[in-house]
C-alpha positions in Angstrom: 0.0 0.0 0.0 1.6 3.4 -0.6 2.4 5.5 2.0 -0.3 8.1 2.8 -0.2 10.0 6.0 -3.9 11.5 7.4 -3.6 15.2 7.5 -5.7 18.3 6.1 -5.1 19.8 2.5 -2.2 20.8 1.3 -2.0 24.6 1.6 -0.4 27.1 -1.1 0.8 26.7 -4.5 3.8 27.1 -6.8 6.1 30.1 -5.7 9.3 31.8 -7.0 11.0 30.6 -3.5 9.9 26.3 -3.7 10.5 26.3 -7.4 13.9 27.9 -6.9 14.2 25.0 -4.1 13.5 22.5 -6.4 15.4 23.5 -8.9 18.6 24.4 -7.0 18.1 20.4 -5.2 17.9 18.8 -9.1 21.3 21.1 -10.1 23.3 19.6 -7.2 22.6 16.1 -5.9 25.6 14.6 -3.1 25.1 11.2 -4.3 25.3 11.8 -8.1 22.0 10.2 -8.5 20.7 12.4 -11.1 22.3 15.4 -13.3 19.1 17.8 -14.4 20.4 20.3 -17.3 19.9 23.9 -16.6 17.8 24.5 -19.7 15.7 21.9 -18.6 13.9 24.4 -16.3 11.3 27.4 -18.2 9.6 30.3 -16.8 6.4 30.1 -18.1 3.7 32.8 -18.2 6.0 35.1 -17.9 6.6 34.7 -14.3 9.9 33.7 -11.8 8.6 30.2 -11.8 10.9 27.7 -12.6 8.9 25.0 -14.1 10.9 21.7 -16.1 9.9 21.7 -19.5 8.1 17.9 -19.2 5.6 16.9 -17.0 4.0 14.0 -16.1 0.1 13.6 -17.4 -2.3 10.9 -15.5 -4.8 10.1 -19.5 -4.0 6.7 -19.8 -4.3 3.3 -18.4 -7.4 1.3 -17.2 -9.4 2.5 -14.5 -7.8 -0.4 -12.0 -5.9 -0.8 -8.3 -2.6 -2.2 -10.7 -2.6 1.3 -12.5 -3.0 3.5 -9.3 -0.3 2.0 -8.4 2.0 2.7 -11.5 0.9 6.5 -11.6 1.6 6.8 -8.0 5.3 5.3 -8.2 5.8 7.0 -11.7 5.2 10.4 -10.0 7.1 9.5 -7.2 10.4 8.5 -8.7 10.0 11.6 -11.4 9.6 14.5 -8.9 12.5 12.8 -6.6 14.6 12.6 -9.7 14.9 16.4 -9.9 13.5 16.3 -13.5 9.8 17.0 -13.4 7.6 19.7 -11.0 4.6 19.7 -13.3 1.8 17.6 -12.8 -1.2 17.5 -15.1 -4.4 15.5 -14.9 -8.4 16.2 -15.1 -11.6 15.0 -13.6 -12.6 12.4 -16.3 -9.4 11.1 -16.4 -9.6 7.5 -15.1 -13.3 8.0 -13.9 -11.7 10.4 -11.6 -8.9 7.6 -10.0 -6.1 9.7 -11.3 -6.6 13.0 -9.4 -7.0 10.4 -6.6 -4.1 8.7 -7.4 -2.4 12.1 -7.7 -3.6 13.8 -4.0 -2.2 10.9 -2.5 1.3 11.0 -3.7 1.2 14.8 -3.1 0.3 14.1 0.2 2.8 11.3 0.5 6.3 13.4 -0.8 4.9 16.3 1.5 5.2 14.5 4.4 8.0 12.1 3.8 10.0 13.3 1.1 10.3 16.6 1.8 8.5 18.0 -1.8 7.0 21.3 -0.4 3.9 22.0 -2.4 5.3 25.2 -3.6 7.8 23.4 -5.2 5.2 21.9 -7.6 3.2 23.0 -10.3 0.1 21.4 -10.2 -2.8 21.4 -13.5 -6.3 20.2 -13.6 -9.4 20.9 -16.1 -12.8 21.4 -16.3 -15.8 20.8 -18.4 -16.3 17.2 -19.2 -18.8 15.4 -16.6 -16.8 13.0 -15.3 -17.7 9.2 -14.1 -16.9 8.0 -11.0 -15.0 4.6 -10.8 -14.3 4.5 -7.4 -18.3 4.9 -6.1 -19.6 3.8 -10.0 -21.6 6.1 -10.8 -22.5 7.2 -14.3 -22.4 10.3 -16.0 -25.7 10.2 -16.6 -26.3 10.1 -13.0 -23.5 12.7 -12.0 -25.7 15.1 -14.3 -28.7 14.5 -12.5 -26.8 15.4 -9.2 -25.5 18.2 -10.7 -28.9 19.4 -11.5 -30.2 18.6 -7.8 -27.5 20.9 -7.2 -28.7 23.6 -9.2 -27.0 23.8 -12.1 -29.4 24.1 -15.2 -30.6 21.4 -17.1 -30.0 22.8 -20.9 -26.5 24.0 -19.6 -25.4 20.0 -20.4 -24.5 19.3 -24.0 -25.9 15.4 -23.1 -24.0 13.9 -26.6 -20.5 15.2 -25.5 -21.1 15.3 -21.6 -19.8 18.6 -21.0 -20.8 21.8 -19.3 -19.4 25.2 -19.0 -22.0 26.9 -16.3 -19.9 28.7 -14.0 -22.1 26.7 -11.3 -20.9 23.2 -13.0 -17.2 24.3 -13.0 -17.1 26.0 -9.6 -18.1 23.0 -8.4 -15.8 21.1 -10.7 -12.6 22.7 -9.7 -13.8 22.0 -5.3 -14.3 18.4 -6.1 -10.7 17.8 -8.1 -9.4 20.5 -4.9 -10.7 17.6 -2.4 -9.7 15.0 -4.6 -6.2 16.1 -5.1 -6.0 16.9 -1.3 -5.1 20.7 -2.0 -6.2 24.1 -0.8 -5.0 26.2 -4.4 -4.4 24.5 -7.9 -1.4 26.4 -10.0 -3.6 26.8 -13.4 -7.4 24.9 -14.4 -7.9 25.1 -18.0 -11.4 24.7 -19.6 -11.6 21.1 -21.1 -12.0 20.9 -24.7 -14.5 23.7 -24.4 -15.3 24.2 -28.2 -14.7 20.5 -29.6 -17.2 19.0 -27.5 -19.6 22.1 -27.8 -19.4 23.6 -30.8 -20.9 20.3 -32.9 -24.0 20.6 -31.0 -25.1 24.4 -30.8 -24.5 27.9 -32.5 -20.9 29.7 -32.4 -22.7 32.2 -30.5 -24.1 30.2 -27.6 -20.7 28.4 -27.5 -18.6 31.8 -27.2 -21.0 33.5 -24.6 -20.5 30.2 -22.7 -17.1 30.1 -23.0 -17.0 34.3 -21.4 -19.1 33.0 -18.7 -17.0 30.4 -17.8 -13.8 32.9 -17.9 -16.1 35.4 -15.8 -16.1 31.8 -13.2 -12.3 31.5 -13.9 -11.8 34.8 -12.8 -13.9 34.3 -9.7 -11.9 31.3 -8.6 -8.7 33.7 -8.6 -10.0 35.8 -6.5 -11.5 33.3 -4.1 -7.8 31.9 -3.7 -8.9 28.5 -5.4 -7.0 28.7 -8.4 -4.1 30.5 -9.5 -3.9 30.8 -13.6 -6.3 29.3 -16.0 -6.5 28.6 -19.6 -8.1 26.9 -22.2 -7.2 23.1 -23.2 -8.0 22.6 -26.6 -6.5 20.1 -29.8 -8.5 21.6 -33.0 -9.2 25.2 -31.7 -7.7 28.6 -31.5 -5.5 27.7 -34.8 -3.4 30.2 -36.5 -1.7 30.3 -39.6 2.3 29.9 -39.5 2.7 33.8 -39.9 0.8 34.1 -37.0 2.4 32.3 -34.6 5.1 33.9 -33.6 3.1 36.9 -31.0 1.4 34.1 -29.2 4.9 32.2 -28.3 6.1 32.2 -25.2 10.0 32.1 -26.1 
């Protein structure tokens, strides 16, 4: 069983000071265990951050005790290497056993490895109605408790299961914060928010979603619950070539 030690959520987020920690630990190692390059380590957003330039995602593998396990010693062994301080997963992923997989091992190299949460930069998403392995529950029924809960009925697009009412993803980003055992996540980025929307209404109903779901974004930030958030997206927000080169973050 891994280890996993009772205590209260994890408080903070990714800072200037714990990234510089980690970073400084990965450059200069006693044992010679591992040897992080420099340039391995970006500042992203335009902020001190020091943030490695892979991270470790939590999409794949079956939704089973055998695969906990591999994400949980896969995260392990990469953070303690020096070589990775950005974790990246999403409600749906796994029928939500990944962001459980994931608040346990943050909880675990807080308490007995030493990995401060500030030295982490931690990602989750939003959007897609996620089923529950653990408890099985269905989508269907997690959008009927959503409902209960009072978020609108026509909000759901029912083909793609996805939802951007700021209710919906307010309550989406407490749930992964509970899951994941944390009091602030480092950046939530809406899921997919036009590719599982768009094929099933107007552009116009899609894009005032979409700025009421930034308005609940923005909310979050001030509320303390999230830091940064974004938009996920594979066959969206495309540019030409000659386009590209305002939006990079060099």
């Amino acid at each position: 069983m891994p280890y996993v030690m009772e205590m209260g959520r994890l408080p903070g987020c990714a800072t200037k000071e714990g990234t510089e920690r980690y970073y400084r630990r990965s450059q200069y190692d006693e044992f010679k265990a591992f040897d992080v390059h420099h340039q391995h380590f970006k500042s992203p957003f335009d902020s001190e951050l020091k943030i490695t330039s892979v991270g470790i995602g939590s999409y794949v593998g079956e939704a089973d005790d055998i695969t906990d396990f591999f994400l949980y010693d896969a995260i392990k062994q990469s953070v303690l290497s020096g070589g990775i301080n950005k974790i990246d997963t999403a409600p749906n992923y796994r029928y939500m056993k990944s962001e459980r997989t994931i608040g346990k091992i943050l909880t675990t190299l807080h308490s007995k490895y030493q990995v401060n949460r500030d030295e982490l930069f931690v990602t989750t998403k939003a959007g897609y109605v996620p089923e529950d392995g653990q408890r099985m529950v269905s989508q269907r029924e997690m959008i009927e408790r959503y409902i209960d809960k009072g978020v609108p009925a026509d909000s759901f697009v029912r083909e793609s299961g996805h939802c951007l009412h700021p209710k919906f993803l307010k309550m989406s980003v407490e749930e992964s914060l509970e899951r994941l055992n944390l009091q602030t996540l480092d950046c939530v980025y809406l899921h997919n928010p036009y590719e599982a929307q768009a094929p099933f209404n107007l552009d116009n109903v899609v894009f005032d979603r979409m700025t009421q779901a930034f308005e609940a974004m923005e909310e979050l930030v001030q509320e303390g619950k999230i830091k940064k958030y974004g938009v996920a997206t594979y066959s969206s927000l495309r540019l030409k070539p000659s386009e590209t080169k305002m939006h990079m973050n060099i």
